[in-house]
N, C-alpha and C positions, 0 to 999 in steps of 0.2 A: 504493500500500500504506500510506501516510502518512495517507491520508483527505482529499489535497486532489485537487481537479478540475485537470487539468494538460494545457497545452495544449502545444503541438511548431510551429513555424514552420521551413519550407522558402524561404527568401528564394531567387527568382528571380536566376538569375547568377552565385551565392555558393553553391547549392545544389549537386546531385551531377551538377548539369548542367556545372561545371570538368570531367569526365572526359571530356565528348564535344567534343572537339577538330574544327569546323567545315574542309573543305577549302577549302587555302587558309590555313590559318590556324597561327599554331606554338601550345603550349600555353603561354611565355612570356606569350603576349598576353591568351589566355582569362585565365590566373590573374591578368594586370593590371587587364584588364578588370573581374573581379571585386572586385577591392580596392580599385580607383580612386575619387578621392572621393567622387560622385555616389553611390556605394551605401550610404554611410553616413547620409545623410537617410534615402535611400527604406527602411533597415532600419529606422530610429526610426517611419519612416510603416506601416509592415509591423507592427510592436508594438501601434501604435495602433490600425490597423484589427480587429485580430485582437481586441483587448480589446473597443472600441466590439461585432465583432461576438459576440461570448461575450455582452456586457452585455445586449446589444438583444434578442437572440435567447430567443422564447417556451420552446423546450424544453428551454433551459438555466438557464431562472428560478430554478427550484427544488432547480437544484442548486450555483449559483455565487453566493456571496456578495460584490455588488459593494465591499463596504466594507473585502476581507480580500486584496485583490491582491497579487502580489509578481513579480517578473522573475529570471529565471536566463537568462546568456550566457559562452560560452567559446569565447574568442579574440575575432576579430571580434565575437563576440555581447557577448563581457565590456563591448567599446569602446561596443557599442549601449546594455547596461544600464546602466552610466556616465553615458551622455547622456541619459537616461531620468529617472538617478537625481539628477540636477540638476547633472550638469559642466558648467559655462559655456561658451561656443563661441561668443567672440567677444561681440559684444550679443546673438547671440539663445541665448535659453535652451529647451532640449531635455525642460526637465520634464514628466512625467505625472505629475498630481498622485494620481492613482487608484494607482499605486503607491508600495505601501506600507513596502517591504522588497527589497532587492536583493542578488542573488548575482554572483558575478564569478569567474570561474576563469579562470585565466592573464591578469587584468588587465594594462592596458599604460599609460603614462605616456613618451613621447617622449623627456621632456626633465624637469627639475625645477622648471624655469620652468612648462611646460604643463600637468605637477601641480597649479601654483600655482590652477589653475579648479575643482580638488575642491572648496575649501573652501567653497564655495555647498551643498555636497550634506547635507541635513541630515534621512535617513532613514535606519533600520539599515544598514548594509553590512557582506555579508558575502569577506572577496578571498582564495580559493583557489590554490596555486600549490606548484607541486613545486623540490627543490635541483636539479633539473636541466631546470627551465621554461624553456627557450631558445630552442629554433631547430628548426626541420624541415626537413625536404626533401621536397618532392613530385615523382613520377617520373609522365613519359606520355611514350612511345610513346619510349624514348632520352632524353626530355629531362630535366632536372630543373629546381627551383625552390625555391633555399632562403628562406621565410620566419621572420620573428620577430623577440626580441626578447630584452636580454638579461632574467637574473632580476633584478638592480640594477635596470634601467626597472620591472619586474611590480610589486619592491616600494613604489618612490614612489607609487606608487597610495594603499595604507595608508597612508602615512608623511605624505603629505598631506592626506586625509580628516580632517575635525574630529575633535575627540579628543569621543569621548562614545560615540555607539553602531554601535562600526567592531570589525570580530575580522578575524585573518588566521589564516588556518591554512597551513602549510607542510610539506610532507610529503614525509619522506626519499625519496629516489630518484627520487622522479617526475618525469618530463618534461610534455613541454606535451601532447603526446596521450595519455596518463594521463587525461587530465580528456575525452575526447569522449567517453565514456559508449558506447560501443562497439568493435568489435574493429576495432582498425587495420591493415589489408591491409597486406602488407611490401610488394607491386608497387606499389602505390602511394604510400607513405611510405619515409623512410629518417632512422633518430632515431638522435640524436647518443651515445645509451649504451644495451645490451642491455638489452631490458625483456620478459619473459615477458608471456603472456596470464594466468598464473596471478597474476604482479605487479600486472596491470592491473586483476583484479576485486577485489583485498586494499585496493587504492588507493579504487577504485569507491564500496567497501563502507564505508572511513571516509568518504566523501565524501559518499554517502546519509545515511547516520547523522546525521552534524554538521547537513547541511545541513538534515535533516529537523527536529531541534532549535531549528534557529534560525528557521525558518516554525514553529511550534509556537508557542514565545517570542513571535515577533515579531507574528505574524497570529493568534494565537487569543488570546494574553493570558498573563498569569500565573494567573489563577483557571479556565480552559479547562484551558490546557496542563497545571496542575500544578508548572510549572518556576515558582515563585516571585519570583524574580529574575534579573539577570542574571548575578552571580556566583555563582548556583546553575546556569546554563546552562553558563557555562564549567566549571563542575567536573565536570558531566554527561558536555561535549566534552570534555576529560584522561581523564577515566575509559576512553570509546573509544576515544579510543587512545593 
């Protein structure tokens, strides 16, 4: 509704294939399995393909402009567009330079040491996150699986990012599944404070808003967009909400 072309990745493993719990198998392991390090390359390799094939691909020529890319991830995907967005990882570096601008909701930061690798990241970012961006619980079959992170880790994300073209928006009440952009099954989750479905699309609605703003700003320009600058953008995001 924004006017850009928007693609959606299903990473293999990390997908909605965690609910199908293999015999033989506890869902403990499925969800390890998914999280384990190895997936965190192959999701950066996931991003790239998916770009290369948008880029390459004749009957999307005319509608994807390769010069105006940008990444959105949440949770997992936040850590993805991170290493995307030029988080250092060790000597080897994770940048795609074809992105242009990066979103990040419920960003994560281990340690403040391991923040310390933002500072290489030197494209917009944008790090979405709620006062009660924490921790979840995943339920299969009896089991459960708390993951997460506290919101202290979420924030060192920002807090280490170079100072220049970085925004954080924080937004009361919301938890970490606030930001998945869809309706969260209660048999399958179980979140650390009551959040209505009505809560979740009020959260939803600033978080299209902003974020649409900031792809406006960032990927069209200021003579496109309108939005002149960037503390005309910020006054734009206050205004919504």
């Amino acid at each position: 509704q924004a006017g850009f072309a928007v693609v959606t990745i299903a990473h293999p493993v990390t997908d909605d294939a965690i609910w199908t719990v293999a015999a033989g198998k506890t869902f403990q392991a499925t969800v390890n399995e998914a999280i384990a390090g190895p997936q965190y390359g192959l999701r950066v390799a996931d991003c790239r393909f998916a770009i290369d094939y948008c880029l390459g691909a004749a009957a999307f020529a005319s509608r994807i402009d390769a010069s105006r890319v940008g990444l959105a991830g949440h949770s997992f995907g936040a850590l993805t567009a991170q290493s995307i967005a030029g988080q250092a990882s060790g000597a080897q570096s994770l940048r795609d330079a074809r992105v242009r601008a990066v979103i990040a909701l419920s960003p994560t930061a281990i340690s403040a040491e391991r923040a310390q690798s933002l500072k290489s990241v030197n494209i917009p970012f944008f790090c979405i996150t709620g006062t009660h961006d924490q921790y979840v619980t995943f339920k299969k079959n009896g089991e459960s699986v708390r993951l997460g992170m506290s919101l202290a880790q979420r924030e060192l994300v920002y807090e280490h990012l170079p100072v220049g073209e970085k925004i954080q928006l924080k937004i009361n009440k919301a938890d970490h599944m606030s930001f998945a952009g869809e309706v969260v099954e209660a048999q399958n989750f179980s979140r650390d404070v009551p959040v209505t479905e009505s809560a979740n699309a009020q959260v939803w609605e600033c978080v299209s808003e902003t974020t649409s703003l900031f792809w406006w700003f960032y990927l069209d320009g200021a003579k496109q967009s309108g939005i002149e600058s960037r503390e005309a953008l910020e006054r734009q995001m206050r205004k919504l909400i």
